[in-house]
C-alpha positions in Angstrom: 0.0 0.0 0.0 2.6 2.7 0.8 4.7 1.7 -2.1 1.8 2.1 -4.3 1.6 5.6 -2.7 4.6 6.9 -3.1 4.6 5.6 -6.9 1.2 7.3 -7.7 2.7 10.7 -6.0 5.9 10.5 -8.9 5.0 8.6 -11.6 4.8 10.7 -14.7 1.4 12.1 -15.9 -0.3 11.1 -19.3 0.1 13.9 -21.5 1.6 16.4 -19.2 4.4 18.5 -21.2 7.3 19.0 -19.0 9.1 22.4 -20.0 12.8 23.1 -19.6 13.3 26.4 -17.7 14.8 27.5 -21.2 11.8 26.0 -22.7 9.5 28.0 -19.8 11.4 31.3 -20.6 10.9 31.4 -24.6 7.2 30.9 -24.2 7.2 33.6 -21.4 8.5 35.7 -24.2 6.0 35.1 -26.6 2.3 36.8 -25.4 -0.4 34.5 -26.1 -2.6 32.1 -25.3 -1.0 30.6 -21.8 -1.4 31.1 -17.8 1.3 30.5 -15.9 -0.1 29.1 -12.1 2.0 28.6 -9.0 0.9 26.2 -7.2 2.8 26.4 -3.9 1.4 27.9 -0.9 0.8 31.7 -0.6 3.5 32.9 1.7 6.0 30.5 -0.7 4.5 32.5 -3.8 5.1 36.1 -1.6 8.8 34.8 -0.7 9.7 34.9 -4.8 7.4 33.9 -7.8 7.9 33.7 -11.1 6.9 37.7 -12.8 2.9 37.1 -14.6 2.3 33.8 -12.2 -0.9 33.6 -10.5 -0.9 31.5 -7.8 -3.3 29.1 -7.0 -2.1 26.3 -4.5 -2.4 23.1 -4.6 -4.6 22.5 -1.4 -7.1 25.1 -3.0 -7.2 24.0 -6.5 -10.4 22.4 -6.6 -12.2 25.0 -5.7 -10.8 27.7 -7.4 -11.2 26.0 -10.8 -13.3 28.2 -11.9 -10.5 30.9 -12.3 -8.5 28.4 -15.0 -9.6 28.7 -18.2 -9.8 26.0 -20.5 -9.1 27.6 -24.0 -5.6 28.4 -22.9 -2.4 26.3 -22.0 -1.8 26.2 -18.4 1.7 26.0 -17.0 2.4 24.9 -13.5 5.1 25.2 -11.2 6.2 24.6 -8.2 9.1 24.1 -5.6 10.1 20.5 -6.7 7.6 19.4 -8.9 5.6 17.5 -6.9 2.9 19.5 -6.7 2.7 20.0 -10.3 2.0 16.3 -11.3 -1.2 16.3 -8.3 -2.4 19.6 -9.8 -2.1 18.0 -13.4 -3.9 14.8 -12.5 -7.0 17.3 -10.6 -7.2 19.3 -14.0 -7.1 16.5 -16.2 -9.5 14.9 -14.5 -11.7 18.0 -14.8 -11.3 18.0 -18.6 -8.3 20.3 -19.5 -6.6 19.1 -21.8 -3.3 21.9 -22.4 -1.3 21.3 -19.7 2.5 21.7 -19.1 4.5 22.2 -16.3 8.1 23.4 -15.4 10.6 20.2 -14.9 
């Protein structure tokens, strides 16, 4: 049971993009169609974000879903990762589909 856990919490999502923070940076310079979300904690956003992130944590996601919108690509980050896969697997599972998320 914990093994299966601790697998489900890193295994790699289906059809999540991972983005190089080169990658990240060259579609930060191009405007269009994205939203880039941080999905740490508040007072982790306040201590340093990425400049144009909304944050959104993790632990409030579900509810605030109605801020995300679907017609764009969404781009999540976070401190290790982690939270970027859970967030990916809530969205997907709510029907967005252009999803990516800093490596």
């Amino acid at each position: 049971m914990v093994g299966w856990f601790v697998y489900k919490r890193v295994a790699p999502v289906k059809n999540l993009r991972n983005l190089t923070e080169e990658e990240l940076r060259e579609k930060l310079r191009v405007t269009g169609n994205k939203e880039l979300i941080d999905v740490r904690e508040t007072h982790e956003f306040y201590s340093g974000h990425i400049h144009g992130a909304v944050n959104i944590p993790l632990s409030r996601l579900k509810q605030r879903l109605k801020e995300l919108p679907k017609d764009k690509e969404l781009i999540l980050y976070c401190q290790s990762g982690m939270r970027n896969k859970q967030a990916a697997r809530i969205l997907q599972k709510k029907n967005y589909t252009d999803v990516s998320h800093l490596s």
